[in-house]
N, C-alpha and C positions, 0 to 999 in steps of 0.2 A: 598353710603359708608356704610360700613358694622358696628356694635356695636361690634361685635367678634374682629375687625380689631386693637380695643385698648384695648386687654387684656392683663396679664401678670402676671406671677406667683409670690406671694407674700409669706416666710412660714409666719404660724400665730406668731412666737414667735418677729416678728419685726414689730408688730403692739405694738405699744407706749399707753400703759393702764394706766398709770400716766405718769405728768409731770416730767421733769428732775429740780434738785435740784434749778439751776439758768434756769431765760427765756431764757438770749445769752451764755446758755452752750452749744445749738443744734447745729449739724453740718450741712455746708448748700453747696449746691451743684454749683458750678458758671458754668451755662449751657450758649454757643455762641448760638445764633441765627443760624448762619452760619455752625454751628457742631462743637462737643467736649465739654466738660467740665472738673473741676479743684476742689477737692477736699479741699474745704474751713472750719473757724469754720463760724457760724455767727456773732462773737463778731468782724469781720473782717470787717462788711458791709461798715462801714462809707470809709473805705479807699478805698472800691473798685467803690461808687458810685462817681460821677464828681461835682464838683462842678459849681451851675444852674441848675443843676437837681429840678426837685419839685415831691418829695413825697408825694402821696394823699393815706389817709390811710381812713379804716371806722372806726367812732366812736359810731356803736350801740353798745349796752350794750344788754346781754342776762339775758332774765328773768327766775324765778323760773319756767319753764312752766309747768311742768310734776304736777301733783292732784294724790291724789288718795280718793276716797271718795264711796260712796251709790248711788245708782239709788233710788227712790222713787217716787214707781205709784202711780197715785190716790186711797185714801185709805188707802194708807201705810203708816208708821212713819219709823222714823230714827231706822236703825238697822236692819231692817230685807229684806230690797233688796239685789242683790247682790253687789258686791265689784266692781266697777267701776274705770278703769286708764283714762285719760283725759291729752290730749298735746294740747293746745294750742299756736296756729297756726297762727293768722293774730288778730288783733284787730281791730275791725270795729264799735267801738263809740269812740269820744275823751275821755267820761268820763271811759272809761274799760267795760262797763257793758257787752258789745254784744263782743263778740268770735264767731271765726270760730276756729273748734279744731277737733281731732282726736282721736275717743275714744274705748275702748277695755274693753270686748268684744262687737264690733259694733252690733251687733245681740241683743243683751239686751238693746240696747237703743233705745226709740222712741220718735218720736214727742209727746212734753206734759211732759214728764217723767223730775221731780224734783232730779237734782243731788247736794248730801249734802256734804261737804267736813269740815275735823276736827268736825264729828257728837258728839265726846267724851267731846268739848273743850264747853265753855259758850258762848252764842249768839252773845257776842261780837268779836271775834277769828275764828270763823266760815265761813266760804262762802256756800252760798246756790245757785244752777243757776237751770234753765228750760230750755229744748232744744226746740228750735221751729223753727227748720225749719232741712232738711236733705241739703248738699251742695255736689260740685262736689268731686272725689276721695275720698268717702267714709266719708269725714267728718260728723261732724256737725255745725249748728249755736247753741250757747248759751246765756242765758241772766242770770248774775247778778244779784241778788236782789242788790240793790243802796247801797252800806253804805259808809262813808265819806272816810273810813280809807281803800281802796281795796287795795293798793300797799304795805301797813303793812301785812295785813294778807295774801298776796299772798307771801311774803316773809318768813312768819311763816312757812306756809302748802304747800309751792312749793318745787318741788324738781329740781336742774338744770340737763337738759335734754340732758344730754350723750348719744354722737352715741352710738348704739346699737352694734359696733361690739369692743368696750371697753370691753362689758360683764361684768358689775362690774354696781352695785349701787352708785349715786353719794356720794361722802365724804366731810367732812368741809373744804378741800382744795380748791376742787373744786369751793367751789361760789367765790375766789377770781384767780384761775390760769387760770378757762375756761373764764377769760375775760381780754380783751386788757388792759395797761395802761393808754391808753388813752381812754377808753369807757363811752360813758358818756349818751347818746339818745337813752333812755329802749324801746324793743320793740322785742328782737331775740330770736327765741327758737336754734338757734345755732350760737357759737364762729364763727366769721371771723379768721381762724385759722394763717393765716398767720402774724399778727398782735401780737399773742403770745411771739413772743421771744421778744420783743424790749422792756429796759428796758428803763429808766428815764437816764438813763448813758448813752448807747447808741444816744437816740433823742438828748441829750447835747453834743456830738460827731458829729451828723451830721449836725446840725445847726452851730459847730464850722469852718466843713469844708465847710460851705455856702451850704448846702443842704436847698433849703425851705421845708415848709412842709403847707398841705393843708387839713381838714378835712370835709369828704362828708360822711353821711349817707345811708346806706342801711339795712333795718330789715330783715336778714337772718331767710327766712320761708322754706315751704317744697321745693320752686324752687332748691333751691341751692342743696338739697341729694336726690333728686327726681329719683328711681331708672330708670334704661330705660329700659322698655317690649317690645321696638319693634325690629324687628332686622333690620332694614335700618335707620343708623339713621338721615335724612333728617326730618323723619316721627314723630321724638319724638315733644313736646312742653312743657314748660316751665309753673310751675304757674306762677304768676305774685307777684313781691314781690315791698312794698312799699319804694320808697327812696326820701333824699329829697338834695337839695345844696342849703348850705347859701351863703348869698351875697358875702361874704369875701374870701369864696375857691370859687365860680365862679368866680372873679376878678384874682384870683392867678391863678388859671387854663386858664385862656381866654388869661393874661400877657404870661404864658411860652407856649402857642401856637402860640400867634403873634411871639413871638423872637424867635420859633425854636428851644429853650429847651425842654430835655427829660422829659416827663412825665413817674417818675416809679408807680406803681401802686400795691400798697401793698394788695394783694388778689385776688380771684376772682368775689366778690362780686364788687370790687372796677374798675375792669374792665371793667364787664357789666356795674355798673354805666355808667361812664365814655363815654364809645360808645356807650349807649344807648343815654346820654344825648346831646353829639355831633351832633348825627343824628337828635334828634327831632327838636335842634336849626337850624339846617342846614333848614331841609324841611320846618319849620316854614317861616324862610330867604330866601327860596328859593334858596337855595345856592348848588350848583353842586356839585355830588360827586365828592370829590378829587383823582386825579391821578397821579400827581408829588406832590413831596415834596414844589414848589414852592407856591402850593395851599394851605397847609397845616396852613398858617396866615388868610385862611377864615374862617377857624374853629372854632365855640366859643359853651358856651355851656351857658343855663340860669339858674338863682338860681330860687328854685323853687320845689318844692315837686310834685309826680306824683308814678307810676306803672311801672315798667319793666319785660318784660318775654323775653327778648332777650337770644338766644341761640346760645350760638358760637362755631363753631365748622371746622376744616381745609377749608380754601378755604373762610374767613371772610378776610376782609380788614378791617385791623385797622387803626384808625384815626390817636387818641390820645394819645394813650399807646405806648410807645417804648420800655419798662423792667416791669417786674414783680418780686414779690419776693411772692412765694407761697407755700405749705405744699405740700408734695407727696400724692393725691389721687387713691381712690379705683379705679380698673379694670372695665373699661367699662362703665364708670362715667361720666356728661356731664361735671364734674370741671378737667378732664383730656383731653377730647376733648378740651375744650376752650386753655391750655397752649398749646396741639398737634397742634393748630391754631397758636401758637405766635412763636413757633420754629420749627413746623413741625414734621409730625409724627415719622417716621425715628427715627428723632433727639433723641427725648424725648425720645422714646419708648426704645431708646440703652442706654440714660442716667439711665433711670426708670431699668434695667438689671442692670448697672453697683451698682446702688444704691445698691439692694435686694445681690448685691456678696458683699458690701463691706459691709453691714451689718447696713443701715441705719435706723433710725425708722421711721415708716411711720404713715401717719395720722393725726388726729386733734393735737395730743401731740408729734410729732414726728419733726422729721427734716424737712430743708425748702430747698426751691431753689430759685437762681437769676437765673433768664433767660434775656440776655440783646444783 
C-alpha cells in the first residue's frame, strides 16, 4: 500500500489557525461506514449518538512543552552560547527531571552541554538541564537540575506547542482552547484534537440521552504527528507513546463489550488505546482472535498503564471501536490512514474532497467528523 495513495489537495486558506468563537460552533461531517455522509453542526452530536452507547474520550492534558533557552559548554556562562528551542517529548522520571525532547538547532547540541532556560529571571524561576545522552529520531535525553517547584516554572517558561503548520506563535488563548474540557493527566506535547469541541453543555446532553462516558488516558507524543518518509506504507513504525486505564473505565469498557454496545471513541489516540488495550488482554487470556460479532463478549481490556506504538492502517480489524468522532487530518498522515481503516479508503477520501469543496476547516482547530 502506497503513502501517495492517501493524498489530497487541501488550499492553505482552510487550515483552522485559531479557534472558533464557541467549541460546538464547528461543523462536523456524519460519515456511514457503508458510504455517503450528511452535513451536520457538532452542537447536533448528542442526538445523533444512541443511547448505550459509551463514550471513551482521553483526558491528557498538554504541557507547556516548547523552552526556549542557552546551550552552555563547559566554560561558558549564561549568555553567551547560542539560543537553543527544546520540545519535550516523553517524560522519563516520575519526578520530571529526565526528558527525552527535540532540540533545534540539533547540530549545536551535545552530550554534557548545560541548557539554561529563563537565564534573565532569578535562580528561583529558572530551569537549568544537561543532555546526557543522544536518543532515537534525532532527539535527546535531558536532566533537570531537581527543584521542588518544576511544574510552576515550566508553566512560567513553557510555551504550548502548536503544530507547526498554524504558522503563528502560540497566544494566551491558546493554554486554555488547545486543551479538552475534560483534560486533567499532564503529560502531552499535543491536543487530542478531537476532544476540542465538546463543551460542559454538550457532555450534560449526552449523559441526558443515557450516553455513558468513560475516561482513558494517552500522552500524545511524537507517535501521533510522526511524518511518514517511506513510500510503502506497511514499512512505517510508530514511537511508542505512554497510556494508561483506570479501574473505573476498564469496568465501563469491559460492561459495554460483554452487552454488545457501541463503543464510540473520541480520537485517534483513543482508538489506538483502545485496540491496542484489547489485544494485549486478549493474548494475555489467550483468547482467539475474534471473527464474528458473537465473540465480541470475549473481549475485555485491563486497567493498567503500559506503551503503545500500534499503527493502524486499512486492512486492521477492529475489535472495540464501532464510531469515531475525529478532526480532519493532514495528507498522507498515519491519523488519516487509521479513519481510512474504520470507513475505508474510497469512503473517506470522497468525504475528505467533499469537505475541502464545501469549505470546511481542517485540522487541530478545525472541524470534526463522526464516522459510524
Amino acid at each position: 500500500m502506497l503513502v501517495s495513495d492517501f493524498h489530497f489537495d487541501l488550499p492553505e486558506r482552510q487550515i483552522a489557525r485559531h479557534p472558533l468563537p464557541g467549541r460546538a460552533d464547528s461543523r462536523l461531517l456524519h460519515v456511514s461506514r457503508s458510504g455517503g455522509w450528511q452535513d451536520r453542526r457538532f452542537a447536533e452530536l448528542p442526538a445523533l449518538l444512541q443511547a448505550g452507547d459509551l463514550l471513551v474520550v482521553n483526558n491528557t492534558r498538554v504541557i507547556p512543552a516548547r523552552l526556549y533557552g542557552r546551550k552552555v559548554s563547559q566554560g561558558e556562562t549564561a549568555g553567551v552560547g547560542p539560543k537553543i528551542e527544546v520540545l519535550l517529548t516523553k517524560q522519563l522520571a516520575s519526578d520530571a527531571a529526565e526528558w527525552q525532547c527535540l532540540v533545534r538547532p540539533g547540530k549545536k547540541v551535545a552530550v554534557s552541554d548545560r541548557l539554561i532556560f529563563g537565564e534573565d529571571l532569578t535562580q528561583n524561576s529558572r530551569l537549568v538541564a544537561e543532555v546526557t545522552a543522544r536518543a532515537d529520531f534525532g532527539e535527546r535525553r535531558i536532566c533537570f537540575e531537581r527543584v521542588p517547584d518544576f511544574w510552576q516554572r515550566l508553566e512560567g517558561l513553557g510555551h504550548i506547542p502548536l503544530p507547526p503548520y498554524m504558522s503563528r506563535e502560540d497566544e494566551p488563548e491558546d493554554r486554555e482552547r488547545y486543551q479538552t474540557v475534560y483534560a486533567r493527566e499532564r503529560g502531552s506535547v499535543a491536543a487530542p484534537t478531537a476532544g476540542l469541541h465538546f463543551t460542559p453543555e454538550v457532555l450534560a446532553e449526552l449523559a441526558q440521552r443515557e450516553v455513558d462516558m468513560a475516561e482513558i488516558t494517552l500522552h500524545v507524543g511524537l507517535g501521533t504527528f510522526q511524518p511518514v518518509k517511506v513510500e510503502v506504507v506497511e514499512e512505517h513504525s510508530l514511537h511508542a507513546e505512554a497510556y494508561s486505564i483506570a479501574p473505573e473505565a476498564a469496568e465501563k469498557i469491559n460492561r459495554a463489550l460483554a452487552e454488545g454496545r457501541r463503543i464510540v471513541a473520541v480520537g485517534t489516540t483513543t482508538v489506538r488505546t483502545l485496540e491496542y488495550a484489547v489485544r494485549q488482554a486478549g493474548a494475555a487470556g489467550g483468547v482467539a482472535q475474534p471473527r464474528r460479532k458473537a465473540l465480541r463478549t470475549a473481549l475485555r481490556v485491563e486497567a493498567g498503564s503500559g506503551e503503545t506504538s500500534l499503527f493502524i492502517y486499512p486492512g486492521f480489524e477492529f475489535r472495540a471501536v464501532g464510531a469515531m468522532i475525529t478532526n480532519f487530518h493532514l495528507p498522507e498522515s498515519t491519523l488519516l490512514m487509521l479513519v481510512c481503516a474504520l470507513a475505508g479508503k474510497e469512503n473517506v477520501l470522497a468525504a475528505y474532497r467533499h469537505a475541502v469543496g464545501a469549505e470546511y476547516r481542517f485540522y487541530s482547530y478545525g472541524d470534526c467528523m463522526l464516522v459510524e
